[in-house]
C-alpha positions in Angstrom: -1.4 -32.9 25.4 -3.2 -29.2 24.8 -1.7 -26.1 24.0 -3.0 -23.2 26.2 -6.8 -22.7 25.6 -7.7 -21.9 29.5 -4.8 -24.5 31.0 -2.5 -23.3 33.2 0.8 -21.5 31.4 4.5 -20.7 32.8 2.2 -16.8 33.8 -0.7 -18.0 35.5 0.1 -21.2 36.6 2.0 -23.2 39.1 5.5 -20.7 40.1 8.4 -21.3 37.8 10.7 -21.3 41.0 9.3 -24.7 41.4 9.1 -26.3 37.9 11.7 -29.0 36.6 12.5 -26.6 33.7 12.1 -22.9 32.5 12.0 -21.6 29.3 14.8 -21.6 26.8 16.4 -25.2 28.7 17.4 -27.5 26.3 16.1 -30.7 27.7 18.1 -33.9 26.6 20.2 -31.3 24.3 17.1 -31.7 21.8 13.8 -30.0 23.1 13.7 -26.3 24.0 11.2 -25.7 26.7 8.8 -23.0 25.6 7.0 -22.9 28.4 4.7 -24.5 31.1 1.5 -25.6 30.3 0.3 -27.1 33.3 1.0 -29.5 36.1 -1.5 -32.1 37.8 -0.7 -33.5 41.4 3.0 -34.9 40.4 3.6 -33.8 36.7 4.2 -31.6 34.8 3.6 -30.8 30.9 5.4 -28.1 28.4 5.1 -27.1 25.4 8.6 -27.7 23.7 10.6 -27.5 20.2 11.8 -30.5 19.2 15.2 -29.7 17.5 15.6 -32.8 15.7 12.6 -32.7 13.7 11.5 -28.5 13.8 8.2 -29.8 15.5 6.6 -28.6 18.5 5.6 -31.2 21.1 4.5 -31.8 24.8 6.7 -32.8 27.3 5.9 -34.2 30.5 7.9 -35.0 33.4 7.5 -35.1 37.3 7.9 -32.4 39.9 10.7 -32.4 41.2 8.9 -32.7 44.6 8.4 -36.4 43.5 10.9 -36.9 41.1 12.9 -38.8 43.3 9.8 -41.4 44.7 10.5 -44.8 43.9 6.5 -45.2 43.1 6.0 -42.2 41.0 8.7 -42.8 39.1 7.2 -46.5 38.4 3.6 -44.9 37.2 5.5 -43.1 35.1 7.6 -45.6 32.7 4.5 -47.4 33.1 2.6 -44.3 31.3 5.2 -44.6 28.9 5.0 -48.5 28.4 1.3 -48.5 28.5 0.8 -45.6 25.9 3.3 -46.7 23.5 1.7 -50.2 22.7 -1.6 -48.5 21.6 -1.8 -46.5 18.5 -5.0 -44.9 17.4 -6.4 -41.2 16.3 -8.0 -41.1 19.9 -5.2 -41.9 22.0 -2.3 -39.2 22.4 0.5 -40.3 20.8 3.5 -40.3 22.2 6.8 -40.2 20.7 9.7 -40.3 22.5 11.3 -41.3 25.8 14.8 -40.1 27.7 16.7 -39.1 30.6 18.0 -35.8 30.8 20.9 -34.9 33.0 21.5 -31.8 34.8 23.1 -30.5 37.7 23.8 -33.9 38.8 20.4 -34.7 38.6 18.5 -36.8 36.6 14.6 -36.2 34.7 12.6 -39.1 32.6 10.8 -37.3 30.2 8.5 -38.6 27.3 7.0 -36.5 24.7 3.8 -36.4 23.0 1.6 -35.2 20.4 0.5 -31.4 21.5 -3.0 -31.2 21.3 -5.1 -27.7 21.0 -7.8 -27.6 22.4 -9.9 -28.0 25.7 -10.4 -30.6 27.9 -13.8 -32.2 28.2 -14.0 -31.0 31.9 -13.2 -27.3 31.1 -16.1 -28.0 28.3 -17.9 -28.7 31.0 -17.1 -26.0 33.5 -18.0 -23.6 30.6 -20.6 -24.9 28.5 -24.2 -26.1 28.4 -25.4 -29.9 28.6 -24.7 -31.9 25.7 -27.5 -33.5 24.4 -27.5 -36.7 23.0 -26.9 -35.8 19.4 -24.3 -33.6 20.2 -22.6 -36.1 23.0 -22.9 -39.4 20.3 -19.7 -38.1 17.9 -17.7 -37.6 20.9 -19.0 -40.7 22.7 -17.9 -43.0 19.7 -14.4 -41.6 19.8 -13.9 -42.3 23.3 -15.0 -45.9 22.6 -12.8 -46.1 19.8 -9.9 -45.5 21.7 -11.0 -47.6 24.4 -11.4 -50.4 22.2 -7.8 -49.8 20.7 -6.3 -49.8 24.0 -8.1 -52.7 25.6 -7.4 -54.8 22.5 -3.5 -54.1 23.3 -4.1 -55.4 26.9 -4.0 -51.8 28.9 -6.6 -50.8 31.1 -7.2 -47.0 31.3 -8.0 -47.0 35.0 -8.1 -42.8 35.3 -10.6 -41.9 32.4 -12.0 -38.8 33.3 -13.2 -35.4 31.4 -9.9 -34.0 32.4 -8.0 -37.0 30.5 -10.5 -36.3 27.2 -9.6 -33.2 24.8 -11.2 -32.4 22.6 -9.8 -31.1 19.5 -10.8 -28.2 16.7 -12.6 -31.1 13.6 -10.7 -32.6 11.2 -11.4 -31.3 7.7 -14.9 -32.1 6.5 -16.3 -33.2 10.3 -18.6 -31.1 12.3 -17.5 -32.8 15.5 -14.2 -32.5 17.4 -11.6 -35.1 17.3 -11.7 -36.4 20.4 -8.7 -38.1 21.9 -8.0 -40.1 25.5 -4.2 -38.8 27.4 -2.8 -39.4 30.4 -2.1 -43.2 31.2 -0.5 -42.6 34.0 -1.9 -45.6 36.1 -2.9 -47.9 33.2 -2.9 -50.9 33.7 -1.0 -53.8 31.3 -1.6 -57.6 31.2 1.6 -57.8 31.0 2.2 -56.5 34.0 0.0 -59.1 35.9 -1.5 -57.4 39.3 1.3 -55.2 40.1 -0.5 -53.0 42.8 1.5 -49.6 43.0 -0.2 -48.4 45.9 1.3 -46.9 48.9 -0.9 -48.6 52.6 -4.3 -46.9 52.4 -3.9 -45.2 48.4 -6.7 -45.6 45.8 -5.3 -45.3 42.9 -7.4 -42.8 40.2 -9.6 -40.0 40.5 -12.7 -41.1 43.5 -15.3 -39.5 41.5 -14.7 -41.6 38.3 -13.7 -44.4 39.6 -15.5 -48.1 39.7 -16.4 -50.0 42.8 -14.1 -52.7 42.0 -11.0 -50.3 41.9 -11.7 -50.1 45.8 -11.9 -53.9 46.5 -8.7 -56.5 46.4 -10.0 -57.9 42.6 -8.6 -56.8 39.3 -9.2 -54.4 37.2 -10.7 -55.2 33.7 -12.0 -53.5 30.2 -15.4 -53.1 32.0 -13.5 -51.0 34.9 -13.5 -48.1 31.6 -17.0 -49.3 30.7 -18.1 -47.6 34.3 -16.3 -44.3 33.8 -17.5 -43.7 30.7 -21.1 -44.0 31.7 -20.0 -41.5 34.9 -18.9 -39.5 31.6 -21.7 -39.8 29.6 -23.9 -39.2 32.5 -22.3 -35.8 33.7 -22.1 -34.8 29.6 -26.0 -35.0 29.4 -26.9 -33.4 33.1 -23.7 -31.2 33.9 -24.2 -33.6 37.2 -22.8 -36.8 38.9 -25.0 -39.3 39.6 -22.9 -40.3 43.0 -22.7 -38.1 45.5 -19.1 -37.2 47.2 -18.1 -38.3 50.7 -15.6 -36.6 52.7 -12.4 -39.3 52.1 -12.1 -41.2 49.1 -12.5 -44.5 50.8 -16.1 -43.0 51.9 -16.7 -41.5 48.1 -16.2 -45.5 47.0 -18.2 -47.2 49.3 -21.3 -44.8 48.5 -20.9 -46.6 45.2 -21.6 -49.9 46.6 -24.5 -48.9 49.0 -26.2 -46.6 46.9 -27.7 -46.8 43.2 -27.0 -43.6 40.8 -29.9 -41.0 41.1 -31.7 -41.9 37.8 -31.0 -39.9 35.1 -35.0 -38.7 34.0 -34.7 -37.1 37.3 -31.7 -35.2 36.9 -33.1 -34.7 32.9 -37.0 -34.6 32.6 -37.5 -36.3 28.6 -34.2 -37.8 28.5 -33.9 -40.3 25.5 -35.0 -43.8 27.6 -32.3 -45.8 25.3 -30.2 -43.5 26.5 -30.8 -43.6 30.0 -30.6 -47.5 30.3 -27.6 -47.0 28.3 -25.4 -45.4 31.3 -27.7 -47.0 33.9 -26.3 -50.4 32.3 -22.7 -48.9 32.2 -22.9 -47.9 35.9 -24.0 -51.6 37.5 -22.1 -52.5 40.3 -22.0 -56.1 39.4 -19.3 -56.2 36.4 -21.4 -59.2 34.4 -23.9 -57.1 33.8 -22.3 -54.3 32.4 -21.2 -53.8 28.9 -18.3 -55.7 28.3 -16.9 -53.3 25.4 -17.3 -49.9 24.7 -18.5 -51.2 21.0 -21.3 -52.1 22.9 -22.0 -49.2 24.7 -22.0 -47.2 21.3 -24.3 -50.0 19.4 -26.5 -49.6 22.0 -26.7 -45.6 21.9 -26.9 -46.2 18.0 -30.1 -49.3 18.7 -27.7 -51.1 17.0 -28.5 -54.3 20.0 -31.6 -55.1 21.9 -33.3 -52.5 24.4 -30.7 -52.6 27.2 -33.4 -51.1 29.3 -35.1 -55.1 29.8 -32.4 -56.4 32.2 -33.7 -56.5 35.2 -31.4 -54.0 37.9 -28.2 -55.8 40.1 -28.2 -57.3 43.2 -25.1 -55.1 45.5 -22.0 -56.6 45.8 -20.2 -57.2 48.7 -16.8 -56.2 48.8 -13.5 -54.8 50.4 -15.0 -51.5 51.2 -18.4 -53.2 52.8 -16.5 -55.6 54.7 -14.3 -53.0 56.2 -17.3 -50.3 56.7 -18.9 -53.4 58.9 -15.7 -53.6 61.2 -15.8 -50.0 61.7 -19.4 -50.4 62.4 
């Protein structure tokens, strides 16, 4: 995870009042807490000393508002579980697991690799349009990571600019190392169709998520294949190509009603490979998407055949439609 770089710190962030530690605690009598570097909707992340081996590292636990949920916790280990099977340069390594004990309470904890740098999302937020030369470096990372994790059997599920950093380049590159974090509702094949939902939760971010991810089916390789083509999209026109509804149910179902606005329109002279590129990643129908991020990236490269010749999806029908009739 990131050092400071424009995330939220132990100053400007969430109130240390609430946090599950301050700085100077000694977290599983190993790892001083230096202080907090930000928190997301049920965790929280700190830059930490790891005793042991005189290295600093991020450490991530829940808020103690949800420390004690029975399916919280469960994401969690599975973050743990799901991370720790895949190593690659692009995905955050993580290190270590415990349970620290205090007050007659008890923390999980993992740590990880601490990253410095910014998130693709505060790149974003602050920066121009990539264009395509610019976005292709970056781009191949993300699907080397992807490809990593997918061959281990775990299924991103929340890929997102917030969950891409990118990192000052390595010695000799021009482009930032570019690395994937927070699996915090990845998805295993060893862990069959384990659904930890609560009644009437989507689990992952609305905007970035795939039209299957609302329906009853599974999720699969080509689930990632869809948010990285919301990715690549937004990279290019600093845009989404969906528009937002008021609920997240709403936000999903738009997805299967409507197409994405085309790109050229958003970007007047876009690259066409390009274009059909993300159109391709973004088809409703999951046959007729790429089936591996190698893919998407030969394709940017014209490494395969014009993706631009197969001929646009029919809509599928799903959980979402069928429901959205009954209310009609």
């Amino acid at each position: 995870m990131t050092k400071s770089n424009g995330n939220a710190s132990q100053e400007n962030g969430p109130s240390s009042a609430k946090a599950a530690f301050l700085p100077g605690d000694v977290v599983a009598s190993r790892y001083r807490i230096d202080r907090l570097i930000g928190s997301g909707g049920t965790g929280e992340v700190y830059e930490a000393f790891d005793t042991g081996l005189g290295e600093p590292v991020a450490l991530k636990t829940l808020k103690p508002s949800v420390a004690g949920d029975a399916v919280q916790l469960e994401r969690f280990r599975r973050e743990i579980q799901s991370a720790r099977k895949v190593t690659h340069a692009n995905i955050c390594r993580i290190f270590d697991m415990g349970l620290h004990t205090s007050g007659g309470r008890e923390r999980f904890f993992l740590t990880m690799e601490l990253l410095g740098g910014d998130s693709l999302a505060q790149r974003l937020e602050t920066g121009d349009a990539f264009t395509p030369g610019e976005a292709l470096p970056i781009v191949e990372q993300i699907a080397e990571g992807l490809e990593a994790a997918h061959r281990a059997g775990v299924i991103h599920r929340d890929l997102k600019p917030a969950n891409i950093m990118l990192l000052p380049p390595d010695a000799g590159q021009a482009a930032p190392r570019t690395v994937i974090t927070d699996f915090g509702i990845a998805l295993s094949d060893e862990q069959g169709e384990i659904r930890l939902t609560q009644s009437g939760e989507l689990v992952g971010t609305p905007d970035y998520m795939a039209p299957e991810q609302g329906d009853l089916g599974p999720a699969g390789p080509t689930t990632d294949i869809y948010a990285l083509g919301l990715i690549l999209y937004e990279m290019l026109s600093k845009q989404r190509p969906f528009s937002s509804a008021a609920t997240p149910m709403e936000t999903v179902l738009l997805r299967r009603r409507q197409p994405p606005r085309p790109l050229h329109e958003v970007v007047p002279g876009i690259d066409r490979v390009w274009e059909a590129v993300i159109h391709r990643c973004l088809e409703r129908a999951v046959a007729r998407r790429f089936q591996s991020a190698a893919a998407v990236v030969g394709a940017l490269r014209g490494d395969v055949p014009d993706p631009s010749s197969s001929p646009p999806a029919r809509p599928e029908r799903g959980f979402f439609d069928r429901l959205h009739r009954k209310r009609g």
